[in-house]
RODO-2510 file (C-alpha; in nm, 4 decimals, decimal comma):
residues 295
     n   res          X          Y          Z
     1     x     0,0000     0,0000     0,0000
     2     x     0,1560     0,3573    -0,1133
     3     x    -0,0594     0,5418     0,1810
     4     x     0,0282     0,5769     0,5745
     5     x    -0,2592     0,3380     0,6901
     6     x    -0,2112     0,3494     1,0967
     7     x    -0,1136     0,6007     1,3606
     8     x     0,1839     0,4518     1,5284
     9     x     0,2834     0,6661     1,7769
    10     x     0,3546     1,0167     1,9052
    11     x     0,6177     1,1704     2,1100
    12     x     0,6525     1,3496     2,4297
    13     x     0,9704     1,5836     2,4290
    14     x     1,1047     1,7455     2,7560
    15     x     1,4555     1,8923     2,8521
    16     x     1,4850     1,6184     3,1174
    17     x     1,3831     1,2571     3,0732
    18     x     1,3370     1,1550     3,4303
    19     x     1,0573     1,3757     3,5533
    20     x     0,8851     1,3014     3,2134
    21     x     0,8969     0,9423     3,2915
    22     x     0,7832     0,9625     3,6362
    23     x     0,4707     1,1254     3,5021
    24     x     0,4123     0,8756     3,2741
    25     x     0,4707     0,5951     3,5332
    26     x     0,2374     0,8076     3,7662
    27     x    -0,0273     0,7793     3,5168
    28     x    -0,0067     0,4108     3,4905
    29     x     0,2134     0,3420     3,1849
    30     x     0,4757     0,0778     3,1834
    31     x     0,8087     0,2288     3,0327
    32     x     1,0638     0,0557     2,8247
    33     x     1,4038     0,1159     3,0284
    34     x     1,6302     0,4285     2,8867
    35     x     1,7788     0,4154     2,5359
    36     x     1,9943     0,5849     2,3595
    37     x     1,9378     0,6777     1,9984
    38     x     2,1749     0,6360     1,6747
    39     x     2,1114     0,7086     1,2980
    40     x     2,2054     0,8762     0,9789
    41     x     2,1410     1,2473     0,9395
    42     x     2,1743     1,1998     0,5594
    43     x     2,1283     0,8764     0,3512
    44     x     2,4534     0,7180     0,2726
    45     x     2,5991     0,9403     0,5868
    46     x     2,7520     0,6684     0,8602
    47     x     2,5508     0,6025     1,1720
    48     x     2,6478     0,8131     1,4590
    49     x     2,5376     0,8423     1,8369
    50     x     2,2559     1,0874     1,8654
    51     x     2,2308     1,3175     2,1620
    52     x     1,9264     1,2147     2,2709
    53     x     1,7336     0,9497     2,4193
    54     x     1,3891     0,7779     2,5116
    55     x     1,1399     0,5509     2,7482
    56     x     0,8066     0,4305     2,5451
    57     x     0,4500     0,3220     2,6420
    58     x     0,4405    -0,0271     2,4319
    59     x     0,0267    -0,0927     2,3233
    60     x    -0,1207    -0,3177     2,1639
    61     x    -0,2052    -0,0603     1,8905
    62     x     0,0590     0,1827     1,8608
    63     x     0,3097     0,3635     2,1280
    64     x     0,3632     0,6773     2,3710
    65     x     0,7304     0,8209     2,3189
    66     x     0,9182     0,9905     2,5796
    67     x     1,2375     1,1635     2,4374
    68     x     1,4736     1,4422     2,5321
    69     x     1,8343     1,5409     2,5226
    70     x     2,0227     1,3557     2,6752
    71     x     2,3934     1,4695     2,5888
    72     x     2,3736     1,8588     2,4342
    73     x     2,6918     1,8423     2,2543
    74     x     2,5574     1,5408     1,9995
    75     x     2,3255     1,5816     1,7390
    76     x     2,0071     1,6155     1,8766
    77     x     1,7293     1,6081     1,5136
    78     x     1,6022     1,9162     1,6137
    79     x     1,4580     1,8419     1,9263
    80     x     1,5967     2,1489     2,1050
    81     x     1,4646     2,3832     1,8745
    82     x     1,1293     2,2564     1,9101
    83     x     1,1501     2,2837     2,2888
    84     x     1,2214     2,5923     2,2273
    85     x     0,8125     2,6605     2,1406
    86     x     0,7546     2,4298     2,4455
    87     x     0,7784     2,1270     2,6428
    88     x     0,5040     1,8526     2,5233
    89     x     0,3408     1,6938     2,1713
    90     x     0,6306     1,7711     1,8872
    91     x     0,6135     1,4159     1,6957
    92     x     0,3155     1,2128     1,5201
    93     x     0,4727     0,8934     1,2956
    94     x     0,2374     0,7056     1,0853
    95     x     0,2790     0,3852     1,0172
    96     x     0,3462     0,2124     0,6412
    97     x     0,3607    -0,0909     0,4981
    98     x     0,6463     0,0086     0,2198
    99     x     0,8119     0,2742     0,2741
   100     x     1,0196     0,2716    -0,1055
   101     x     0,6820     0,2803    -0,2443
   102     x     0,5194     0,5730    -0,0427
   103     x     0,8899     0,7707    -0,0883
   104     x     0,8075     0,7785    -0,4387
   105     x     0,4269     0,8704    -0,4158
   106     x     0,6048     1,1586    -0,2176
   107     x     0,8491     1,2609    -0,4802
   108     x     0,5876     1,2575    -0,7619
   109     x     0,3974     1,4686    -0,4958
   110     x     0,6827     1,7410    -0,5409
   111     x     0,7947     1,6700    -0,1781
   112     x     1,1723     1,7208    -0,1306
   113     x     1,2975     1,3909     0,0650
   114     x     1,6409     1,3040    -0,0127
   115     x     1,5818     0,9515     0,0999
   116     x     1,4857     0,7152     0,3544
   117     x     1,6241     0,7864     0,7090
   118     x     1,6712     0,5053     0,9380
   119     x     1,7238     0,4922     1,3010
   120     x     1,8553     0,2674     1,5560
   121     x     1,8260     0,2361     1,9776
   122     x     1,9397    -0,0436     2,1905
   123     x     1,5993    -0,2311     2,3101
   124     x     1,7422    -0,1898     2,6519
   125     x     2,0879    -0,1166     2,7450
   126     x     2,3151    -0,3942     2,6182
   127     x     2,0228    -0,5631     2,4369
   128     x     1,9569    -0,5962     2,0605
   129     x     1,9414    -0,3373     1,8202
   130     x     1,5706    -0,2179     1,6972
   131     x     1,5853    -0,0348     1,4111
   132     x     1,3131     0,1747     1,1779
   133     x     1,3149     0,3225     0,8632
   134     x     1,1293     0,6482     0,8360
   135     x     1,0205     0,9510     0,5663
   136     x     1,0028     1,2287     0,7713
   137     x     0,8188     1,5123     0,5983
   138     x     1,0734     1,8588     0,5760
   139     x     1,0293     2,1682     0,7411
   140     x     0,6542     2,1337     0,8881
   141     x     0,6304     2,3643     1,1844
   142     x     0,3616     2,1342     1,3269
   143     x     0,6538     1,9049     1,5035
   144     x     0,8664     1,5911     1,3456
   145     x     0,5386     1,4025     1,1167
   146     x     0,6492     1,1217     0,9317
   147     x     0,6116     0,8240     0,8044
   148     x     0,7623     0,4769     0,9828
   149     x     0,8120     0,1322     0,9428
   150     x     0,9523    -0,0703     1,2342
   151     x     1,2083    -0,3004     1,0658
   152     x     1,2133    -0,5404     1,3783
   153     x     0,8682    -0,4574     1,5869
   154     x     0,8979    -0,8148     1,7852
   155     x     1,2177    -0,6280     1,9715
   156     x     1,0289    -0,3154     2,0751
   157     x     0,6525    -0,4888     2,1187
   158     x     0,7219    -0,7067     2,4346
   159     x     0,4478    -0,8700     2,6446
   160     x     0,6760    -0,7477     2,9840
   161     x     0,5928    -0,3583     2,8340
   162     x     0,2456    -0,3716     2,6598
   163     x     0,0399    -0,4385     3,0333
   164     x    -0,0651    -0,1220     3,1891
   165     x    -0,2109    -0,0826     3,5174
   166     x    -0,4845     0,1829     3,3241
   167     x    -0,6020    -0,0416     3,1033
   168     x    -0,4272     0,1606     2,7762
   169     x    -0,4291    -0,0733     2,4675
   170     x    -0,4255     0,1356     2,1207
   171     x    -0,3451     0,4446     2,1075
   172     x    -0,6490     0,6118     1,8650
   173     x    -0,6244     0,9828     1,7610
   174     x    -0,3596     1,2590     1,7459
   175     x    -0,4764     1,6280     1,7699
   176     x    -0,3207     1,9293     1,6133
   177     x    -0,4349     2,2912     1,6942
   178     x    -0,3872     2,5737     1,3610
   179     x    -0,4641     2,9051     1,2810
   180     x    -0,5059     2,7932     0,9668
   181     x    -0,6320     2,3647     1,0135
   182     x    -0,6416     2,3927     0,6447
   183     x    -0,2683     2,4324     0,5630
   184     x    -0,1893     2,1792     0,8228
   185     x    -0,4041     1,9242     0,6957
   186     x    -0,3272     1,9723     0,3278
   187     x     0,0834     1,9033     0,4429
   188     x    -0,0837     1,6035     0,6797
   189     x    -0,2854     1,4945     0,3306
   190     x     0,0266     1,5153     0,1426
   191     x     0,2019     1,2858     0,3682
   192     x     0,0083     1,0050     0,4482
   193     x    -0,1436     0,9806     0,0753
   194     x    -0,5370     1,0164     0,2116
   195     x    -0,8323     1,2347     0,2112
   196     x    -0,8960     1,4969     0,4880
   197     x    -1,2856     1,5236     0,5595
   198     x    -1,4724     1,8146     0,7761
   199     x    -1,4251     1,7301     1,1525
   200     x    -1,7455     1,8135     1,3841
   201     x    -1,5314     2,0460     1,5549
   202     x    -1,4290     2,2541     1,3042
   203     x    -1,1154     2,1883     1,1065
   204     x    -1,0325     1,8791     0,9376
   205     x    -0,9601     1,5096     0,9840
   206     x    -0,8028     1,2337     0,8242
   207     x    -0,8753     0,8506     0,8513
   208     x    -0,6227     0,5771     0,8562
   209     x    -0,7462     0,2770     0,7483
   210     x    -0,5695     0,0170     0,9555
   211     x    -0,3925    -0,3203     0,8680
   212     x    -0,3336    -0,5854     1,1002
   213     x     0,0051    -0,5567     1,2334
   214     x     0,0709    -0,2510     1,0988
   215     x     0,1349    -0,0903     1,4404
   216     x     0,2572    -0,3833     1,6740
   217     x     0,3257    -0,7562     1,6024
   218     x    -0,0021    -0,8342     1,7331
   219     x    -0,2008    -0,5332     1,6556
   220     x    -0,5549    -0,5164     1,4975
   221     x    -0,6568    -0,3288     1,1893
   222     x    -0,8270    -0,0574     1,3264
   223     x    -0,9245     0,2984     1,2342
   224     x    -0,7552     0,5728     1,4083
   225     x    -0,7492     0,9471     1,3392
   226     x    -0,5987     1,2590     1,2693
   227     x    -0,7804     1,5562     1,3744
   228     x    -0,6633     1,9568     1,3195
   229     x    -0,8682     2,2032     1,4814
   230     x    -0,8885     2,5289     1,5113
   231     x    -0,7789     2,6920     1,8575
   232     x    -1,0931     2,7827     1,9814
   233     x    -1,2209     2,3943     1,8944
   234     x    -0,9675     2,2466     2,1600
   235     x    -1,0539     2,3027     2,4838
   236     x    -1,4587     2,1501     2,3319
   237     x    -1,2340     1,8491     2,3071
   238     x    -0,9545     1,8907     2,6312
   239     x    -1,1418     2,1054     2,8401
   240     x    -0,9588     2,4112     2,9950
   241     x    -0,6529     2,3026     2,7505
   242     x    -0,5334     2,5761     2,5251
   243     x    -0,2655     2,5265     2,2285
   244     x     0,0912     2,5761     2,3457
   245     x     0,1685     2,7352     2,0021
   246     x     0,0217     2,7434     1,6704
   247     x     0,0301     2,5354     1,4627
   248     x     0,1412     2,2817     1,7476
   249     x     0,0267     1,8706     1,8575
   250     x    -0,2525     1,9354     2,1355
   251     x    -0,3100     1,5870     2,2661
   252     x    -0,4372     1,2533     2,2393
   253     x    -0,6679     1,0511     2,2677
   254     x    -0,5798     0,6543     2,4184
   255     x    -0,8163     0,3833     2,4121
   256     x    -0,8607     0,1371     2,7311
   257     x    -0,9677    -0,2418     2,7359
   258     x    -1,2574    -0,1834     3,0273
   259     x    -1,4235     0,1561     2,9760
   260     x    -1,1355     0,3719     3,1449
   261     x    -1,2450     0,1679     3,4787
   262     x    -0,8410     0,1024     3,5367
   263     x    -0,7526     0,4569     3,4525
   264     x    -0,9936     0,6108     3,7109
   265     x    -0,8870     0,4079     3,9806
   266     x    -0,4867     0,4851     3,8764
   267     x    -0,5912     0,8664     3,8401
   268     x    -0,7960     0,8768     4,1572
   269     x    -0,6612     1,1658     4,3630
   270     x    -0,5100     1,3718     4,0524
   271     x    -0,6908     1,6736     3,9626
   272     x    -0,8158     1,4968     3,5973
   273     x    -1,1112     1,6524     3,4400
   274     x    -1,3612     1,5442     3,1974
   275     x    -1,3509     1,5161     2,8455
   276     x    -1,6558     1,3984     2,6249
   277     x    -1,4286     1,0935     2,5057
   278     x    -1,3614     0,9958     2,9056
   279     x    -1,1198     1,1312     3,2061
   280     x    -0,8510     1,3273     3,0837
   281     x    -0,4879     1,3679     3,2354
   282     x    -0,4172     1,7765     3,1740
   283     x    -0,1066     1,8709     3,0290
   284     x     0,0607     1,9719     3,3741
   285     x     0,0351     1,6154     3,4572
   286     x     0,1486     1,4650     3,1017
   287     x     0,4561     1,6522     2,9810
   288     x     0,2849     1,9528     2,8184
   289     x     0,0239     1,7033     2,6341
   290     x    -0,3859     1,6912     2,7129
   291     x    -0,4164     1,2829     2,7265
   292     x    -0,7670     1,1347     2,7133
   293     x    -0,8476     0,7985     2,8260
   294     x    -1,1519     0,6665     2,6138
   295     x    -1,3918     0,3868     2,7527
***
């Protein structure tokens, strides 16, 4: 297939990786340990160390990522600069099943890629290598979107990281906030090869398909979403959440195997509030991002 056809993760970015964990882990996520990342910042370039470095939220459908900068002096992909506009949502990747094939739809498209870029982290420190290979779409001020295929997914998706004590299994919808939702979505169209259709809200959203396995080993072809909305749209979505910049990633939405019964118990006591999709972690309690647990 030359079109993305699953949302396979997004990623948290903070200046310091430790705090941002422990608010994951307070939440109720199990975290792959630290890693370290490597990778090529051109094609045909040698693989170097890159300054930075993750934990991840393994689900069944798709995956939380928790990255900063780790060593400032390295090559860091930009993340700095983008923490620059603020600590929280900078990276959406969308899963495909070729990625040769979708390169080229891009190129005919008139989008400059000079190539496939791959990237490489130890699974845990001393462990095997997972690596991905990934189109990541130039200069959109939205955050890092591209396009990903894991290149060894039984490394990354392991049974001792995909149980969560809030029930999280699939991680459905990615929201964007936009002056203008319909210059976003046209460079979000462009990129994963689909249509954008009117979102309730206002703005725009776009429908991956799904393919089984497409975003996990053992993950189900399911349907999961894009949405851009205007500013004023987000907090009828997050309530009392306002864009940290515009055009920025707002949130997400994460689906839960029993009706968000686990995540209400694991968020008892936290000062969550109530979104129309279920209970909703604010951004001051999930690294800058609005995080919605859906029933």
């Amino acid at each position: 297939m030359t079109t993305a056809v699953a949302l396979d993760h997004v990623g948290v970015a903070a200046r310091d990786l430790q705090p941002l964990a422990a608010a994951y882990e307070r939440l109720g996520f199990t975290l792959t340990p630290m890693a370290r990342q490597s990778g090529r910042r051109a094609p045909g370039l040698p693989v170097e160390p890159y300054g930075t470095g993750n934990r991840c939220a393994f689900l069944q459908h798709g995956y939380i990522e928790l990255i900063a900068v780790l060593d400032p002096a390295r090559f860091d992909n930009g993340l700095q600069t983008w923490l620059g506009r603020y600590a929280g949502l900078h990276i959406i990747a969308l899963a495909v099943e070729d990625e040769a094939a979708n390169l080229d739809r891009l190129r005919r498209g008139g989008v400059s890629i000079p190539g496939v870029a791959y990237l490489e982290r130890p699974v845990e420190p001393g462990g095997p290598i997972a690596r991905f290979a990934r189109l990541p779409l130039p200069d959109a001020p939205e955050g890092r979107l591209q396009l990903i295929r894991h290149l060894t997914p039984e490394l990354v998706w392991q049974d001792r990281w995909t149980a969560h004590a809030n029930g999280a299994v699939a991680l459905e919808s990615a929201v964007l906030a936009a002056a203008e939702p319909a210059e976003t979505t046209a460079r979000l169209s462009r990129l994963t090869g689909l249509p954008a259709r009117p979102d309730p809200l206002g703005g725009f959203r776009i429908a991956l398909p799904g393919a089984a396995g497409a975003a996990g080993p053992r993950s189900p072809a399911m349907e999961t979403t894009l949405r851009v909305l205007p500013p004023e749209a987000v907090p009828r979505l997050f309530p009392g959440v306002s864009p940290p910049a515009l055009p920025s990633v707002v949130g997400m939405v994460v689906r839960t195997a029993d009706g968000a019964a686990s995540a209400r118990r694991v968020l008892a006591g936290l000062p969550i509030a109530e979104a129309p999709d279920g209970p909703m972690a604010p951004p001051d309690l999930a690294g800058g991002a609005a995080l919605v647990f859906a029933g």
